[in-house]
PDB file of N, CA, C and O in Angstrom:
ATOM      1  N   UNK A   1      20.944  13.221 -14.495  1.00  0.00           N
ATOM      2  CA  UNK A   1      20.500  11.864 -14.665  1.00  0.00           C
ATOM      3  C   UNK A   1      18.992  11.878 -14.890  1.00  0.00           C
ATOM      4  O   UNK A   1      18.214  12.276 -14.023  1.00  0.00           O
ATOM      5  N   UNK A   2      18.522  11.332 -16.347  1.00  0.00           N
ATOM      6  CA  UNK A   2      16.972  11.228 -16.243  1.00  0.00           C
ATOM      7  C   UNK A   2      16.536  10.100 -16.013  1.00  0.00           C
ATOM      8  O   UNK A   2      17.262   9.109 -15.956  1.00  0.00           O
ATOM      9  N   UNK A   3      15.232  10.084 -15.839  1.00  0.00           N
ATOM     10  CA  UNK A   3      14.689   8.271 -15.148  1.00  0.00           C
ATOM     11  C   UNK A   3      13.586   7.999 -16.554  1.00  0.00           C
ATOM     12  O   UNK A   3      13.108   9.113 -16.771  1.00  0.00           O
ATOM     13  N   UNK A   4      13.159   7.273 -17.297  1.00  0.00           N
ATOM     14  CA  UNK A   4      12.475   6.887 -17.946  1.00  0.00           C
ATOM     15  C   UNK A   4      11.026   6.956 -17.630  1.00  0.00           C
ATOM     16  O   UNK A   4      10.533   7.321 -16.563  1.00  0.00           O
ATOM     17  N   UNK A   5      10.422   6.565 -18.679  1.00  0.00           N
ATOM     18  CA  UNK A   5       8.849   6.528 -18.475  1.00  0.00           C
ATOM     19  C   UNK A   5       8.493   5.451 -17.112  1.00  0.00           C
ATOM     20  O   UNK A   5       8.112   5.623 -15.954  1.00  0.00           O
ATOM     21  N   UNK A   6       8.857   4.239 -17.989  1.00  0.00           N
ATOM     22  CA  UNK A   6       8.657   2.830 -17.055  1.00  0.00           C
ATOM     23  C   UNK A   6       9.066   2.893 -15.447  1.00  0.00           C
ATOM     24  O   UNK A   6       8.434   2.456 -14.485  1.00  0.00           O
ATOM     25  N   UNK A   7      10.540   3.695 -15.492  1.00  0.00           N
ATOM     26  CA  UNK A   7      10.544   4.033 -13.897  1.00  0.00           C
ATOM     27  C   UNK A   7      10.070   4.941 -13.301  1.00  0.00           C
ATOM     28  O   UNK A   7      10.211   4.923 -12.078  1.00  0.00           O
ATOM     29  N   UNK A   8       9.474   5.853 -13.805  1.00  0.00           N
ATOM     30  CA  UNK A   8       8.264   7.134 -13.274  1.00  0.00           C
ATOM     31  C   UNK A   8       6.540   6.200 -12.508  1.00  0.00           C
ATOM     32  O   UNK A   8       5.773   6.354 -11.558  1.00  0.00           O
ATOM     33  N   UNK A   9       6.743   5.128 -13.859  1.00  0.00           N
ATOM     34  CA  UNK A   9       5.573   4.188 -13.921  1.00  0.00           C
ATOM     35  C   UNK A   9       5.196   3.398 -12.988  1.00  0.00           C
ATOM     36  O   UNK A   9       4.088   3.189 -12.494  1.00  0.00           O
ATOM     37  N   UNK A  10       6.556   2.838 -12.722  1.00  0.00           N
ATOM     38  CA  UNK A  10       6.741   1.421 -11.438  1.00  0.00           C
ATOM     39  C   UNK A  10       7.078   2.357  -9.990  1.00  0.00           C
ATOM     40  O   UNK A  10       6.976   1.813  -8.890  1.00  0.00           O
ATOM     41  N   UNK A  11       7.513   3.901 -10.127  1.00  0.00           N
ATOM     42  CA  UNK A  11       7.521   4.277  -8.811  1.00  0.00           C
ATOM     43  C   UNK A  11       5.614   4.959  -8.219  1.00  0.00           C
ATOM     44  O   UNK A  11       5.076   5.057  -7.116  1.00  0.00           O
ATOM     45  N   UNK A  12       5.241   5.225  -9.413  1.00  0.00           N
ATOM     46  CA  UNK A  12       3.611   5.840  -9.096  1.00  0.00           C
ATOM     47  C   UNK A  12       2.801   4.396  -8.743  1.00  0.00           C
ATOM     48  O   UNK A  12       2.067   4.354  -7.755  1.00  0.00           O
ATOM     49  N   UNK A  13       2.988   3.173  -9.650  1.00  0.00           N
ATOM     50  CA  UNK A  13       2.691   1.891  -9.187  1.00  0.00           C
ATOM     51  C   UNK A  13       2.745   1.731  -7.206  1.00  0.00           C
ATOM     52  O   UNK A  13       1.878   1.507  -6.362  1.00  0.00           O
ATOM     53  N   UNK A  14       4.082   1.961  -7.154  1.00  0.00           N
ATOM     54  CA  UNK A  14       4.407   1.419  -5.974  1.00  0.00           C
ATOM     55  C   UNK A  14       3.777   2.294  -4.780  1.00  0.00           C
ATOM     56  O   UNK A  14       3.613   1.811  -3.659  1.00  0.00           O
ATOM     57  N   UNK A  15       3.426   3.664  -5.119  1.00  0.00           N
ATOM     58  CA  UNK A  15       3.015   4.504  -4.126  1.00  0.00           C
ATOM     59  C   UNK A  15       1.292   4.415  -4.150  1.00  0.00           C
ATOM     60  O   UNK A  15       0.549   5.096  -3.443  1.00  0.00           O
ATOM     61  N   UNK A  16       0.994   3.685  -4.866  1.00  0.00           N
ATOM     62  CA  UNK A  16      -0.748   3.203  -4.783  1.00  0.00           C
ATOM     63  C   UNK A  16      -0.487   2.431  -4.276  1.00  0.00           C
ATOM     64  O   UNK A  16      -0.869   2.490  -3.107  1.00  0.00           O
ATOM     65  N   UNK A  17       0.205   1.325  -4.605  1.00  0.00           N
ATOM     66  CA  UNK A  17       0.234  -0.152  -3.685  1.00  0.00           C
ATOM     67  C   UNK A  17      -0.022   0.493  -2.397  1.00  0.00           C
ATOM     68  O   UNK A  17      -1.082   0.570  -1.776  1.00  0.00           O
ATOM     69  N   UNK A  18       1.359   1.027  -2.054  1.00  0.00           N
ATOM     70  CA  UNK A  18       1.672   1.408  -0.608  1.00  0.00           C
ATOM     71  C   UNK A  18       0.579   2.119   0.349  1.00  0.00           C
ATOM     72  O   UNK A  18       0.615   1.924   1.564  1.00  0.00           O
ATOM     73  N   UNK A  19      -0.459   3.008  -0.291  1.00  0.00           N
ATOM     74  CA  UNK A  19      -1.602   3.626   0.174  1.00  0.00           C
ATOM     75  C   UNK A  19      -2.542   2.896   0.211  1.00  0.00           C
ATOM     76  O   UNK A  19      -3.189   3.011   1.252  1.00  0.00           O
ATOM     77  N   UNK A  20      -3.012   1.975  -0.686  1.00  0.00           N
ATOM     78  CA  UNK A  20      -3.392   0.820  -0.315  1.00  0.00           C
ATOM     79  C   UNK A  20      -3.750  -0.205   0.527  1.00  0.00           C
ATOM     80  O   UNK A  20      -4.829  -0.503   1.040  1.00  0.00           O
ATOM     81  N   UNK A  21      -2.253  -0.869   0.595  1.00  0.00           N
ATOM     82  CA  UNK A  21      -1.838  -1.547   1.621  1.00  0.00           C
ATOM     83  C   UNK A  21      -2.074  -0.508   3.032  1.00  0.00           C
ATOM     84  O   UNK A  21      -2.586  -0.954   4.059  1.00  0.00           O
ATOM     85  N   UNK A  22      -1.700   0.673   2.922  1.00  0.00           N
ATOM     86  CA  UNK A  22      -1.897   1.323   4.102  1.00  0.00           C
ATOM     87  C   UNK A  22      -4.070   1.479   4.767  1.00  0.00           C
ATOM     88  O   UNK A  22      -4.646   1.131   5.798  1.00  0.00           O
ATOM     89  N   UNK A  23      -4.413   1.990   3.803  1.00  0.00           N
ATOM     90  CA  UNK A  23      -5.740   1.941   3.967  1.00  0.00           C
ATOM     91  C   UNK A  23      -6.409   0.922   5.078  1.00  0.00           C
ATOM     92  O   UNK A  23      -6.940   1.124   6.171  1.00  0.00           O
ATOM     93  N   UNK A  24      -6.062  -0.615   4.073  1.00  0.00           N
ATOM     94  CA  UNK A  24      -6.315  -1.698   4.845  1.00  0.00           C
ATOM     95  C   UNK A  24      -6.130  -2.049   5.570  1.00  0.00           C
ATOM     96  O   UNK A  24      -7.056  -2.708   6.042  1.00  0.00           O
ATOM     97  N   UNK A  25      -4.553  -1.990   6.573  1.00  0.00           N
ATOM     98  CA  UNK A  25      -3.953  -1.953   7.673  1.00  0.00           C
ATOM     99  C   UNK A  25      -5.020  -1.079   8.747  1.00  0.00           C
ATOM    100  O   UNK A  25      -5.294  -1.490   9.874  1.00  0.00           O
ATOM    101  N   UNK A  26      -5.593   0.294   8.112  1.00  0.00           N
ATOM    102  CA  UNK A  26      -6.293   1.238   8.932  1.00  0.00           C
ATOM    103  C   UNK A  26      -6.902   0.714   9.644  1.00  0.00           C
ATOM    104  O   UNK A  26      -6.817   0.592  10.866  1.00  0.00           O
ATOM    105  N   UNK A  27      -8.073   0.090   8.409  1.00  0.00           N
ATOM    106  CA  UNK A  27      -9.280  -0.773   8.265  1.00  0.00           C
ATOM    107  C   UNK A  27      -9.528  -1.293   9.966  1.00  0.00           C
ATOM    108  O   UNK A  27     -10.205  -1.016  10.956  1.00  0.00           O
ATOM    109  N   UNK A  28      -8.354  -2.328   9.448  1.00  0.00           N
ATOM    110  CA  UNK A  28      -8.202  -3.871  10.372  1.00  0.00           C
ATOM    111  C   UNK A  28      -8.089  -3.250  11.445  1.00  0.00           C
ATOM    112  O   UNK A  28      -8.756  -3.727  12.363  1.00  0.00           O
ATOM    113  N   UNK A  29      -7.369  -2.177  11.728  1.00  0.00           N
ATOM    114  CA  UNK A  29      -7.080  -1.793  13.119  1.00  0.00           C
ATOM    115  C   UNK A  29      -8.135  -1.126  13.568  1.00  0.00           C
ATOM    116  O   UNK A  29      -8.173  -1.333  14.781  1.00  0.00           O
ATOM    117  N   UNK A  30      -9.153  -0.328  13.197  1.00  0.00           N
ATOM    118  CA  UNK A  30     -10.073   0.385  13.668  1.00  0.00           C
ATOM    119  C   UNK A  30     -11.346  -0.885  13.870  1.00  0.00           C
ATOM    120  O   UNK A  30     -12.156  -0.759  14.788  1.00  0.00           O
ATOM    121  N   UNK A  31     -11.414  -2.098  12.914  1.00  0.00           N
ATOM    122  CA  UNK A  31     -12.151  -3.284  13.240  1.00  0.00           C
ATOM    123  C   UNK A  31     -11.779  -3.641  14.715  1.00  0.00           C
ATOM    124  O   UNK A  31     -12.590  -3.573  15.639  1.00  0.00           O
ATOM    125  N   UNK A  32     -10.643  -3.978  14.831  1.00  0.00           N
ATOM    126  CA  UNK A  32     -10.161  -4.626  16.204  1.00  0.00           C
ATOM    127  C   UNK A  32     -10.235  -3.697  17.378  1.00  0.00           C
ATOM    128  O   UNK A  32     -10.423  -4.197  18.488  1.00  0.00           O
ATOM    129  N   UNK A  33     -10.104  -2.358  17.249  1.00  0.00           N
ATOM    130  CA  UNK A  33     -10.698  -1.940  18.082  1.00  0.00           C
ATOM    131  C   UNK A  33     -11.969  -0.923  18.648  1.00  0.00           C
ATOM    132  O   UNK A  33     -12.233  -0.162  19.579  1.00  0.00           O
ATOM    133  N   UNK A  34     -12.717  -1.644  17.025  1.00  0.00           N
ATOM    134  CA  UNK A  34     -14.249  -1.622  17.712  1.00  0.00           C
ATOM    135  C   UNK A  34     -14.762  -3.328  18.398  1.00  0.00           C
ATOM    136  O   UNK A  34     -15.479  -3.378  19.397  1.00  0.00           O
ATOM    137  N   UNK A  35     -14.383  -4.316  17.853  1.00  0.00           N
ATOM    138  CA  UNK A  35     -14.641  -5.479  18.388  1.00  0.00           C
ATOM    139  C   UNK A  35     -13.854  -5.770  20.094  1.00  0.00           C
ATOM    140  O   UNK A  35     -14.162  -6.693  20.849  1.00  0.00           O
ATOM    141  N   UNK A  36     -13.065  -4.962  20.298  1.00  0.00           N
ATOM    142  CA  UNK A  36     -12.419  -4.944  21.591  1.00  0.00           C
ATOM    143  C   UNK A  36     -14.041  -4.369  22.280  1.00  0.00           C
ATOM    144  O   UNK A  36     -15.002  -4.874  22.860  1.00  0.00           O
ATOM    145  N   UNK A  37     -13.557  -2.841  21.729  1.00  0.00           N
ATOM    146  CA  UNK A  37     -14.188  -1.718  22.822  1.00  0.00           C
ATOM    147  C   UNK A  37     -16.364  -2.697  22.583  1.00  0.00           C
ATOM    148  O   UNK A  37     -17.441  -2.413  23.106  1.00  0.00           O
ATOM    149  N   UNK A  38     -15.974  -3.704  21.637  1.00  0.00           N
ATOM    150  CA  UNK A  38     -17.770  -4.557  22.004  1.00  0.00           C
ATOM    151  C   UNK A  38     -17.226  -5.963  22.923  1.00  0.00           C
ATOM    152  O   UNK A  38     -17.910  -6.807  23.502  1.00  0.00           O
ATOM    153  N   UNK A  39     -16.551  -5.909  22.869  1.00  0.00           N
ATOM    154  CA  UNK A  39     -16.329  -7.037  23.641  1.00  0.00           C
ATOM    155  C   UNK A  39     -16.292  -7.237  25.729  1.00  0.00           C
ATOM    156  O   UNK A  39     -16.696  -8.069  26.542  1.00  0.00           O
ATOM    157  N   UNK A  40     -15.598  -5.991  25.767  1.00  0.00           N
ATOM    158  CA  UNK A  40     -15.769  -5.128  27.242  1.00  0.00           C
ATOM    159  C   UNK A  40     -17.163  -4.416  27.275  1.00  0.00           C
ATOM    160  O   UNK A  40     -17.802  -4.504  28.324  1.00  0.00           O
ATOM    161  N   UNK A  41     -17.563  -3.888  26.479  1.00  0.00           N
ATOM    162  CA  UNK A  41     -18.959  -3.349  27.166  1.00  0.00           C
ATOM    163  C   UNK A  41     -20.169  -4.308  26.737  1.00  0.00           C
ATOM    164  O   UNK A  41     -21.188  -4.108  27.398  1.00  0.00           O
ATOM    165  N   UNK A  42     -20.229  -4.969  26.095  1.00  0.00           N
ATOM    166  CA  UNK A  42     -21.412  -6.107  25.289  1.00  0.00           C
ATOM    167  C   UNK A  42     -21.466  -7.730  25.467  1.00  0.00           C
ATOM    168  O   UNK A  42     -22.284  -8.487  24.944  1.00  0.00           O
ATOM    169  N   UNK A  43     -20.517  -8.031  26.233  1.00  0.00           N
ATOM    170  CA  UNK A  43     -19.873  -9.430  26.180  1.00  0.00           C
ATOM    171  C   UNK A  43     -20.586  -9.921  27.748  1.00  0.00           C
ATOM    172  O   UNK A  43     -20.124  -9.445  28.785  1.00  0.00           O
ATOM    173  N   UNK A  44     -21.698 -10.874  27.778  1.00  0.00           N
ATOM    174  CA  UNK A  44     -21.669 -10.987  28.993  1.00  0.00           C
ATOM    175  C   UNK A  44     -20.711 -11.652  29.978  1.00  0.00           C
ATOM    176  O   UNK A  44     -19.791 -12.366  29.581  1.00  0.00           O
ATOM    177  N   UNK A  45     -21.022 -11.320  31.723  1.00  0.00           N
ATOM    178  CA  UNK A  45     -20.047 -11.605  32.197  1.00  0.00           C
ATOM    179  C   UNK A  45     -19.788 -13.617  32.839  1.00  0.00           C
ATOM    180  O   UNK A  45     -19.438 -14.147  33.894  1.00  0.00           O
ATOM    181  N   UNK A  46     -20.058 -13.929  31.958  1.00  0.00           N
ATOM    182  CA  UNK A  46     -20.312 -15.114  32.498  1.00  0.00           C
ATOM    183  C   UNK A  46     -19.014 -15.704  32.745  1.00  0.00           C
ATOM    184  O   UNK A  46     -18.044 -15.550  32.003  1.00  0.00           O
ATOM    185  N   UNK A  47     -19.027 -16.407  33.851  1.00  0.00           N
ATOM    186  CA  UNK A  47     -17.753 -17.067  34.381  1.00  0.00           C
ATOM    187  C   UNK A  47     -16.226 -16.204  34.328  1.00  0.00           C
ATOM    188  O   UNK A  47     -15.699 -15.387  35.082  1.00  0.00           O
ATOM    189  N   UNK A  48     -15.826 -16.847  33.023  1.00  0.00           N
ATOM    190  CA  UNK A  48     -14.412 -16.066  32.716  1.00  0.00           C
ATOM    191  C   UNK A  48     -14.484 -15.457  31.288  1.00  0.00           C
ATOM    192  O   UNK A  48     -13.671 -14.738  30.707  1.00  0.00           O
ATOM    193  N   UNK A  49     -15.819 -16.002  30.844  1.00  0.00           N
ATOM    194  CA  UNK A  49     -15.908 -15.940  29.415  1.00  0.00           C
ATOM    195  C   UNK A  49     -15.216 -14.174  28.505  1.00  0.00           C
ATOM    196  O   UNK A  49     -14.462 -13.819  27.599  1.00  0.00           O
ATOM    197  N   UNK A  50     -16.024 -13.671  29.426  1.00  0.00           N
ATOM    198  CA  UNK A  50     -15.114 -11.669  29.064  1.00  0.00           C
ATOM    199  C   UNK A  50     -13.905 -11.562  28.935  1.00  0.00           C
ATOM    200  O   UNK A  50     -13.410 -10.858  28.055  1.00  0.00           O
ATOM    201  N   UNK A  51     -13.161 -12.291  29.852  1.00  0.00           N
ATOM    202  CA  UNK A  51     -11.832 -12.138  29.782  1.00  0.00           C
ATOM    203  C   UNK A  51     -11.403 -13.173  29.072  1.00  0.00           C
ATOM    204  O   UNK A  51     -10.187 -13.024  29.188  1.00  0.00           O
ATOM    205  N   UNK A  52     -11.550 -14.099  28.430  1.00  0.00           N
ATOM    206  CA  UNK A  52     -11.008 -14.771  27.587  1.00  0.00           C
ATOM    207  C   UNK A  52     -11.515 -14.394  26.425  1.00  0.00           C
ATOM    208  O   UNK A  52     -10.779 -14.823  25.536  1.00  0.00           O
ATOM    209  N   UNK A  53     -12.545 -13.713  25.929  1.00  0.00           N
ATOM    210  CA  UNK A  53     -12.725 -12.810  24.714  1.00  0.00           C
ATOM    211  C   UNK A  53     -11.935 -11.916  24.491  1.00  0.00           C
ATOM    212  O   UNK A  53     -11.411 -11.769  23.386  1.00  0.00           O
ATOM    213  N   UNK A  54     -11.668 -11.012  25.702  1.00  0.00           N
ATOM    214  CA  UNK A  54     -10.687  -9.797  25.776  1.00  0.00           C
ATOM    215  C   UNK A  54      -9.240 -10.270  25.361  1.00  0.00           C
ATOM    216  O   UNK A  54      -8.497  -9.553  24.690  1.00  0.00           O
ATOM    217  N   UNK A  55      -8.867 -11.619  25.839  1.00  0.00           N
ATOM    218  CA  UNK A  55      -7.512 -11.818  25.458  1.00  0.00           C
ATOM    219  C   UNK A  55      -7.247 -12.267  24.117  1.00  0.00           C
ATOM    220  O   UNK A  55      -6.228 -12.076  23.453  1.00  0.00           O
ATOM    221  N   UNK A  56      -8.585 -13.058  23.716  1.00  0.00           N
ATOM    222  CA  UNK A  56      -7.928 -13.556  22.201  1.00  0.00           C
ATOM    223  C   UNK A  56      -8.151 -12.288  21.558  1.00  0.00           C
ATOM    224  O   UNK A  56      -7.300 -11.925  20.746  1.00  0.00           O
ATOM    225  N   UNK A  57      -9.072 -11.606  21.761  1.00  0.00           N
ATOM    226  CA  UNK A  57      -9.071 -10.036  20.798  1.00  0.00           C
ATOM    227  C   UNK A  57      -7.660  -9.287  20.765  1.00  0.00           C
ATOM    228  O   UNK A  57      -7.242  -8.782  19.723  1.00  0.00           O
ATOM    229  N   UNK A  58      -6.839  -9.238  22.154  1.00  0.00           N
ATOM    230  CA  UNK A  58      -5.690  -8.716  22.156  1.00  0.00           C
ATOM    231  C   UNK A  58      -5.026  -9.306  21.546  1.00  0.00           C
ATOM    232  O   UNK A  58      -4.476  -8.838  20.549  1.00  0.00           O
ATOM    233  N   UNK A  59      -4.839 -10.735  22.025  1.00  0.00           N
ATOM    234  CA  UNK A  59      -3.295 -11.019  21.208  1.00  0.00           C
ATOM    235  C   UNK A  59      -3.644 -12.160  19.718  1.00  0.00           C
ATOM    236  O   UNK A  59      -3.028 -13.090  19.199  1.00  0.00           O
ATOM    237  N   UNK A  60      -4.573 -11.667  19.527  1.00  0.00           N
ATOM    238  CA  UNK A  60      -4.509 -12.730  17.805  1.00  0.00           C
ATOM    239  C   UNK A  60      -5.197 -11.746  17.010  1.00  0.00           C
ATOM    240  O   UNK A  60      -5.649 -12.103  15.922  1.00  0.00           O
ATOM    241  N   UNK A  61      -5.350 -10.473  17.427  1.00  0.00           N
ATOM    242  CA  UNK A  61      -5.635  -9.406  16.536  1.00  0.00           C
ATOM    243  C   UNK A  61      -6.642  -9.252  15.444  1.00  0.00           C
ATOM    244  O   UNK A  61      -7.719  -9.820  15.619  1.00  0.00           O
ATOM    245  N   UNK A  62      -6.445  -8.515  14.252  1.00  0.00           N
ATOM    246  CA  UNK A  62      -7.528  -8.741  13.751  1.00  0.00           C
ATOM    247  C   UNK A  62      -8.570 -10.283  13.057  1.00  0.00           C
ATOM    248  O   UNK A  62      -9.772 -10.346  12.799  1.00  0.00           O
ATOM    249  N   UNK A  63      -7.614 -11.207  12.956  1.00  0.00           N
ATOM    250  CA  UNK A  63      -8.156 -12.272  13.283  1.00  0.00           C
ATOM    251  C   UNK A  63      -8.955 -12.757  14.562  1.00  0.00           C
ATOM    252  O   UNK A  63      -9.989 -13.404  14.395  1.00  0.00           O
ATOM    253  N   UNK A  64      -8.606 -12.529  15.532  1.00  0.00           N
ATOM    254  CA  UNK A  64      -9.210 -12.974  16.439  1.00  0.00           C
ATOM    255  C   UNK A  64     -10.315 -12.097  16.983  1.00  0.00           C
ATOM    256  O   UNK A  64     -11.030 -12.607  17.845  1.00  0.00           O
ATOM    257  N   UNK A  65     -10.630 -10.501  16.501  1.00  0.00           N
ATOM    258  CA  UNK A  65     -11.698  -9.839  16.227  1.00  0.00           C
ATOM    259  C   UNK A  65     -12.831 -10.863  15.481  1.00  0.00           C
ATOM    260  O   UNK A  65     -13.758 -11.340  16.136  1.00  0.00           O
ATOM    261  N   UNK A  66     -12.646 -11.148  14.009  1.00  0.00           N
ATOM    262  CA  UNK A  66     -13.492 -11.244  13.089  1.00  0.00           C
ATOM    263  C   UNK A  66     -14.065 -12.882  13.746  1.00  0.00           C
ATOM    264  O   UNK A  66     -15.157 -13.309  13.370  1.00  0.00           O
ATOM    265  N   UNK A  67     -13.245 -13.651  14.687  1.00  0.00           N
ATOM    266  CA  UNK A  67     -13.740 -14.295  15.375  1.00  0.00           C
ATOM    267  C   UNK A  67     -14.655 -14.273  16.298  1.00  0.00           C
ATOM    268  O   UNK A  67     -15.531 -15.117  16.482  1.00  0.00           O
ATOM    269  N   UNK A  68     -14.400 -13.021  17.059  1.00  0.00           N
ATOM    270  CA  UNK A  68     -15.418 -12.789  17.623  1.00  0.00           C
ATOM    271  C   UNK A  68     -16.876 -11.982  17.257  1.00  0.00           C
ATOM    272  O   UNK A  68     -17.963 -11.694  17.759  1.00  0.00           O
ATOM    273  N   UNK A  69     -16.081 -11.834  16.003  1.00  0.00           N
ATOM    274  CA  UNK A  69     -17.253 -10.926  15.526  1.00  0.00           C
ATOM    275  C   UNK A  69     -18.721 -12.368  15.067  1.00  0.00           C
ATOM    276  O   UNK A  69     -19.828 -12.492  15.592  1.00  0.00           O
ATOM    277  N   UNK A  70     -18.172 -13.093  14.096  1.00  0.00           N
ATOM    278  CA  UNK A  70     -18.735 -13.828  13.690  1.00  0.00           C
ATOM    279  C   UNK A  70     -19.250 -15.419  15.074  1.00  0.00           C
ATOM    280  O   UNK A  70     -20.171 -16.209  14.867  1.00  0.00           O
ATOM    281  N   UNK A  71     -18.578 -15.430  15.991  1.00  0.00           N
ATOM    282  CA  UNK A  71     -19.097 -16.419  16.562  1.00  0.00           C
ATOM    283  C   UNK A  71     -19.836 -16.085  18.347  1.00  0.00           C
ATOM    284  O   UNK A  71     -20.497 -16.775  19.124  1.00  0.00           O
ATOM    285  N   UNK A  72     -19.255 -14.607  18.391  1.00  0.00           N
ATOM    286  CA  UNK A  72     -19.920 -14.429  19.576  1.00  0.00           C
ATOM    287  C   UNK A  72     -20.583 -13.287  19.752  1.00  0.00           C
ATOM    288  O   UNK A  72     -21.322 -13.360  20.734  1.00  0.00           O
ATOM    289  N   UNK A  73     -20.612 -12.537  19.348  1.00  0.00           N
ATOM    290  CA  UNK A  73     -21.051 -11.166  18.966  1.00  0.00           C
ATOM    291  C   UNK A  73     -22.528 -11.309  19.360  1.00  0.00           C
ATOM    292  O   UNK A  73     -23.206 -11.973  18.576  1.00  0.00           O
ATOM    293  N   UNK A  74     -23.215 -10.744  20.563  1.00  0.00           N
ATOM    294  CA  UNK A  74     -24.537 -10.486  20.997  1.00  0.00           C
ATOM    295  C   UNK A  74     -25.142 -10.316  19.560  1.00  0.00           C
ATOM    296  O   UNK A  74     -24.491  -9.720  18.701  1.00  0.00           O
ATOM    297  N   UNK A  75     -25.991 -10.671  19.376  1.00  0.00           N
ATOM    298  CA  UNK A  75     -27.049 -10.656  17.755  1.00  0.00           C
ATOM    299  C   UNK A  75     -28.311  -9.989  17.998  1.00  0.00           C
ATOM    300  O   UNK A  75     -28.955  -9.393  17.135  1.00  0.00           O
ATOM    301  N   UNK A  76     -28.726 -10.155  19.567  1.00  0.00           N
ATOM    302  CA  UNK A  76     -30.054  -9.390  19.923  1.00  0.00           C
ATOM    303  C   UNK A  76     -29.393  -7.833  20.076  1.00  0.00           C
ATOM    304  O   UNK A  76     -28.259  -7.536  20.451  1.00  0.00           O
ATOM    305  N   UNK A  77     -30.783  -6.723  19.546  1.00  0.00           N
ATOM    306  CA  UNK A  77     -30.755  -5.641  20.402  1.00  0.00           C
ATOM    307  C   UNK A  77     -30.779  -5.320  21.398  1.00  0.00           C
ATOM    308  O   UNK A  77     -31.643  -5.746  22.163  1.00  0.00           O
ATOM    309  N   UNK A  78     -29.629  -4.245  21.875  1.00  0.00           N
ATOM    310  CA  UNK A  78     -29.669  -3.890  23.906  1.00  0.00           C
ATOM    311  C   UNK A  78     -30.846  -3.438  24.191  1.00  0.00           C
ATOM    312  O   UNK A  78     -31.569  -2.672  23.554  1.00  0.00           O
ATOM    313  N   UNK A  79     -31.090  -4.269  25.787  1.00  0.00           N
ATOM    314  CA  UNK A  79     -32.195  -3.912  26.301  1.00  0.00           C
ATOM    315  C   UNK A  79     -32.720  -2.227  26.168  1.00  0.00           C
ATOM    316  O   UNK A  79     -32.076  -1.179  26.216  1.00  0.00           O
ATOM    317  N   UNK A  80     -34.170  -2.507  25.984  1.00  0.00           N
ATOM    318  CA  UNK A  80     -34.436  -1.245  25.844  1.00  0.00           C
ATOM    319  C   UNK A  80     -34.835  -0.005  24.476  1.00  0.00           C
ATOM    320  O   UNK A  80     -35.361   1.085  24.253  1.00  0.00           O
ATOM    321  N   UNK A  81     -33.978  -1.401  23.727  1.00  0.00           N
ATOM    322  CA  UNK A  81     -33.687  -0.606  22.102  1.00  0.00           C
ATOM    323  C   UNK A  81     -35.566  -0.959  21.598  1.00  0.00           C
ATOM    324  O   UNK A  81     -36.296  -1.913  21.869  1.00  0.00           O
ATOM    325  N   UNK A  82     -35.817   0.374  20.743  1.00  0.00           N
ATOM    326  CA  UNK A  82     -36.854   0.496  20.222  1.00  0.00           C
ATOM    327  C   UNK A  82     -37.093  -0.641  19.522  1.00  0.00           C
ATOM    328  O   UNK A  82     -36.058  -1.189  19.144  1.00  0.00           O
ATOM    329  N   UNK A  83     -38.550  -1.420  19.087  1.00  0.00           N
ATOM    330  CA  UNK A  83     -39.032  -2.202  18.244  1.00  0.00           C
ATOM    331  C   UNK A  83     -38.992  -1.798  16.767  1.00  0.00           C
ATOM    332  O   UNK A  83     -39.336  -0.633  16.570  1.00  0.00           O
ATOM    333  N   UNK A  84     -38.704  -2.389  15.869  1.00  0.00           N
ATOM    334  CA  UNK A  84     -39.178  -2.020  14.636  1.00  0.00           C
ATOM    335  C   UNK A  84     -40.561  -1.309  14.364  1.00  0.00           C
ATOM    336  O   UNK A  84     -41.580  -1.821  14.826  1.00  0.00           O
ATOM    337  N   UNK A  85     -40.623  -0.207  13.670  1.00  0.00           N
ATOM    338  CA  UNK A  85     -41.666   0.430  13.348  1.00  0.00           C
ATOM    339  C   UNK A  85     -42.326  -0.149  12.597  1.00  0.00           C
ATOM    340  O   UNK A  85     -41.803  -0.887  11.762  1.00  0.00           O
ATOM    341  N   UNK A  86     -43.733   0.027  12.682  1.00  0.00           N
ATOM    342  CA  UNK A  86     -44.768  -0.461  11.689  1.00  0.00           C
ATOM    343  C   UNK A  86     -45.906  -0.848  12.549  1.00  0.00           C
ATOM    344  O   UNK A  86     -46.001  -0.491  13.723  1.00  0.00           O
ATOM    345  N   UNK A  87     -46.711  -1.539  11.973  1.00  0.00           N
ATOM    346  CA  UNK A  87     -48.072  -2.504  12.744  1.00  0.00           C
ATOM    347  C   UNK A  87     -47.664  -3.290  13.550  1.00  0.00           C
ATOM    348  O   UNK A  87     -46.551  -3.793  13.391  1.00  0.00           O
ATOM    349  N   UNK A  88     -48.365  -3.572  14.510  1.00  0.00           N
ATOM    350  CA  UNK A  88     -47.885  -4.615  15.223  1.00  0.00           C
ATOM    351  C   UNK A  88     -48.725  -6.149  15.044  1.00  0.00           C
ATOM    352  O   UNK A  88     -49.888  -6.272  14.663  1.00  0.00           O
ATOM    353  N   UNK A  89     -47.985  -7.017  15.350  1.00  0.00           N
ATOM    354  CA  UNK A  89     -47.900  -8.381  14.579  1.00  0.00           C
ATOM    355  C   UNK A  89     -49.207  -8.826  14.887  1.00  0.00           C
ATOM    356  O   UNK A  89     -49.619  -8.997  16.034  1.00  0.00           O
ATOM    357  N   UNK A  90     -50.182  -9.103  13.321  1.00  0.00           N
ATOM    358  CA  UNK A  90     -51.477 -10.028  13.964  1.00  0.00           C
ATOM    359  C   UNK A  90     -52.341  -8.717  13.706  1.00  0.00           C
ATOM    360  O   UNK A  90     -53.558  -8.877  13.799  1.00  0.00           O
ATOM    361  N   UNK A  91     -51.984  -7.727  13.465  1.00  0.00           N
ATOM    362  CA  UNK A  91     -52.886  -6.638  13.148  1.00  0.00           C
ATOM    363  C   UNK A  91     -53.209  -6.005  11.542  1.00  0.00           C
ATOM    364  O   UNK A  91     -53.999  -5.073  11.393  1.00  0.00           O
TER     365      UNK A  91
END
């Protein structure tokens, strides 16, 4: 039994899709759990606030990462972290 061009075509098609699609899946998952593993060590502890970061990160996944990425995500550098190099301001 031989298979044609077009079905050689649409099966090499389908195995990019599929690597693809796989890639991105990676992606998302290695996002979510770097926004976890910032969320437990970077998240202050105020009230309950940690643990209700921790939970929407768990259960609404990479959505609920990019949520936290974008609306709570510490924006300052950790204490301690070096100043930008150069002159200092006024000089």
């Amino acid at each position: 039994m031989e298979t044609s061009a077009g079905e050689a075509a649409g099966g090499a098609f389908a195995c990019v899709i599929s690597l693809v699609f796989g890639l991105v899946v990676l992606a998302m998952m290695a996002f979510w759990l770097w926004m976890l593993i910032d969320v437990i060590t970077k998240c202050p502890s105020e009230e309950n606030k940690k643990l209700i970061w921790i939970l929407v990160v768990i259960f609404t996944g990479a959505i609920g990462a990019a949520v936290y990425y974008f609306v709570q995500r510490p924006k300052n550098p950790p204490a301690g972290a070096l100043p930008p190099s150069g002159p200092p301001p006024g000089a």
